[in-house]
C-alpha positions in Angstrom: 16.7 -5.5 -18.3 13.9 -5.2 -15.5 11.7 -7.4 -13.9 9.0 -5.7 -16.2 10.6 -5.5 -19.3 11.1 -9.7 -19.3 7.7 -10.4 -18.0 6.2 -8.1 -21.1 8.8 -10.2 -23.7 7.7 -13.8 -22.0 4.1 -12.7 -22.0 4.4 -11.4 -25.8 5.9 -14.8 -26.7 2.8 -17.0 -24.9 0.8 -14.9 -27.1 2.7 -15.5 -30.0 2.2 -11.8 -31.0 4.5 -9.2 -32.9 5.6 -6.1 -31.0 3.0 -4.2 -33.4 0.1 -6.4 -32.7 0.6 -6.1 -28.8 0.7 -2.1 -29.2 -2.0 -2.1 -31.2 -3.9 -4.1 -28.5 -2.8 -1.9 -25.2 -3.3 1.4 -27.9 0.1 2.7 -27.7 2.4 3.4 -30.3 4.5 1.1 -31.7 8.4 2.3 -30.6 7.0 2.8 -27.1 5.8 -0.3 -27.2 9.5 -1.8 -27.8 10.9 0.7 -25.0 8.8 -0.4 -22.6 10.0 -4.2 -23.7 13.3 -3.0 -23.9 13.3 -1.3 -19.9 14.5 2.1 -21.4 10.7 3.3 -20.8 8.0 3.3 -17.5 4.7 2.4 -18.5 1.4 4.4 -17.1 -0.7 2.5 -14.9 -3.3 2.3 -17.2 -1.1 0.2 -19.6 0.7 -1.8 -16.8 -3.4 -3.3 -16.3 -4.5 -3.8 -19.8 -0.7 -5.9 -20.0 -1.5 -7.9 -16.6 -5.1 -9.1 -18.3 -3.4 -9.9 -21.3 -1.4 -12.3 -19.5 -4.2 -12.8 -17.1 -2.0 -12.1 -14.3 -2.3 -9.6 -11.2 -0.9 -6.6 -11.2 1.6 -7.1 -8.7 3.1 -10.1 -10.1 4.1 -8.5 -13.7 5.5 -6.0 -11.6 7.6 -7.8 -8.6 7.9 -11.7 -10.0 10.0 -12.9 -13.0 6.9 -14.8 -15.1 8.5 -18.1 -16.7 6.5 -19.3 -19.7 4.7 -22.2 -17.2 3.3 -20.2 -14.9 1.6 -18.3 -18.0 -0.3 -21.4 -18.6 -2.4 -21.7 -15.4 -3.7 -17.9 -14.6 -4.0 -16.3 -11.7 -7.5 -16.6 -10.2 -9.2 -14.3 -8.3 -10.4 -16.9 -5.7 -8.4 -17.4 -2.2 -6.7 -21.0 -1.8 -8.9 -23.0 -0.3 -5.6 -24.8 1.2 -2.2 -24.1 2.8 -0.5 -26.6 0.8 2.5 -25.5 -2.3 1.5 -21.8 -1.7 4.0 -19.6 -2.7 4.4 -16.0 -1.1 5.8 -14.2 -3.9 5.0 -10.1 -2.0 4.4 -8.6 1.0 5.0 -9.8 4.7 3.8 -10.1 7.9 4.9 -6.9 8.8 2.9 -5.3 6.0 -0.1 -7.1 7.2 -0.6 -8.5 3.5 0.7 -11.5 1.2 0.3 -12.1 -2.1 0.2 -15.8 -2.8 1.6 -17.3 -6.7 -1.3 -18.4 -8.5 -3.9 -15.4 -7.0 -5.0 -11.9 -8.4 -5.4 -10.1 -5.1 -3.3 -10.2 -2.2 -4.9 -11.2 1.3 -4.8 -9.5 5.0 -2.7 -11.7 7.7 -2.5 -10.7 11.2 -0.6 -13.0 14.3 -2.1 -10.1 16.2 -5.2 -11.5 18.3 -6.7 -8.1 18.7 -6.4 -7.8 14.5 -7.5 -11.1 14.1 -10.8 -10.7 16.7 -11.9 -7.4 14.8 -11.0 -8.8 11.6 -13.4 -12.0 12.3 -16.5 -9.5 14.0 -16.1 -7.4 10.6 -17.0 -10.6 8.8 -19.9 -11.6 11.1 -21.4 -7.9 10.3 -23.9 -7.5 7.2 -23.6 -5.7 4.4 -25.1 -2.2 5.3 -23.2 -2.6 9.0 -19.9 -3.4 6.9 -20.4 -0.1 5.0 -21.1 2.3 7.8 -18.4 1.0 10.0 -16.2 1.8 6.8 -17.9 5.1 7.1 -17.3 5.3 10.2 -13.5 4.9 10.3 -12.7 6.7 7.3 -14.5 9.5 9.4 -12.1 8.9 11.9 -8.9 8.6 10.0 -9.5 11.9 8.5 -10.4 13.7 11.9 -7.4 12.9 14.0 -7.7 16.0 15.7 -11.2 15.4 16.5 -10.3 12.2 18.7 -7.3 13.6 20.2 -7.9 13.6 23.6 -6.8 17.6 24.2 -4.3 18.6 27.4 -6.2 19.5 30.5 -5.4 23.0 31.5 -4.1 23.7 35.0 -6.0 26.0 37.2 -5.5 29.6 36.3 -3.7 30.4 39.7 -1.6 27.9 39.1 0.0 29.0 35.9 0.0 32.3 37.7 2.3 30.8 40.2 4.7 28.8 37.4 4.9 32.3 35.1 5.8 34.5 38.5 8.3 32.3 39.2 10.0 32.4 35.6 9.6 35.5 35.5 11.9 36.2 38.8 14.3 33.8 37.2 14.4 35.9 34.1 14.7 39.4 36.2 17.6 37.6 38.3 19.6 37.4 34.8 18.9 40.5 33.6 19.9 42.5 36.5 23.0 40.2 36.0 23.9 41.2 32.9 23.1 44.4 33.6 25.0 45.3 36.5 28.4 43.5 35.0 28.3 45.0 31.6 
């Protein structure tokens, strides 16, 4: 059984809901309903949300993390932890850039990168119009890599002349090789 299947069964059970009623609710039918529960079935993304806010748990979390019946009875919230204390990294790493912490909806950007960190903390200082166009702005420049590629200086036009003469006396010298043997 997968991680999905058991978190759909536990979060049926907190509801105290039949198989029917809970397709009924996420508008599916019935036996798909008990293949999903069952793991012999994938369920779209649109279901996978209406499931997580029935159990008013992210998205990630009904996905990655076993749900045990207690952690059903305080939801995930969409607020960050005000504190470091008993949180839980249940996804993502440092590598990634991202965490997601037990007990929260979203997951949150970590750097230990100081550059990161420095941009990260001017982004914050900026206001709300000067936070959209520099998303604008680097979306722009994302999709127009060429654009900022700095392009290859050419070399003077006599001095290609010069490198091409030369191959090509290389290339002469092998043909007359070949030519002469054969």
């Amino acid at each position: 059984m997968t991680i999905l299947a058991e978190n759909l069964k536990t979060i049926r059970k907190h509801l105290s809901c039949t198989q029917m009623a809970i397709s009924q609710v996420i508008e599916v039918g019935f036996r798909t309903y008990v293949r999903y529960e069952a793991g012999e079935r994938d369920a779209p993304v649109a279901v996978l949300v209406k499931l997580a806010q029935l159990g008013n748990i992210s998205l990630d979390r009904l996905l990655t993390t076993k749900i045990t019946p207690e952690d059903l009875e305080m939801p995930d919230s969409d607020v960050p932890p005000k504190n470091g204390k008993n949180l839980i990294v249940i996804n993502g790493s440092l590598e990634e850039g991202r965490l997601m912490f037990k007990g929260s909806k979203a997951d949150f950007m970590v750097t230990t990168n100081k550059n990161e960190r420095k941009l990260i903390n001017n982004y914050r200082k900026l206001n709300k119009s000067s936070r959209e166009r520099f998303l604008v702005d680097i979306e722009w420049m994302l999709n127009n890599t060429k654009a900022l590629t700095p392009r290859k200086v050419r070399a003077p036009r006599k001095t290609q002349k010069a490198k091409n003469a030369i191959l090509l006396k290389k290339v002469a010298k092998t043909v007359n090789k070949i030519t002469v043997k054969g």
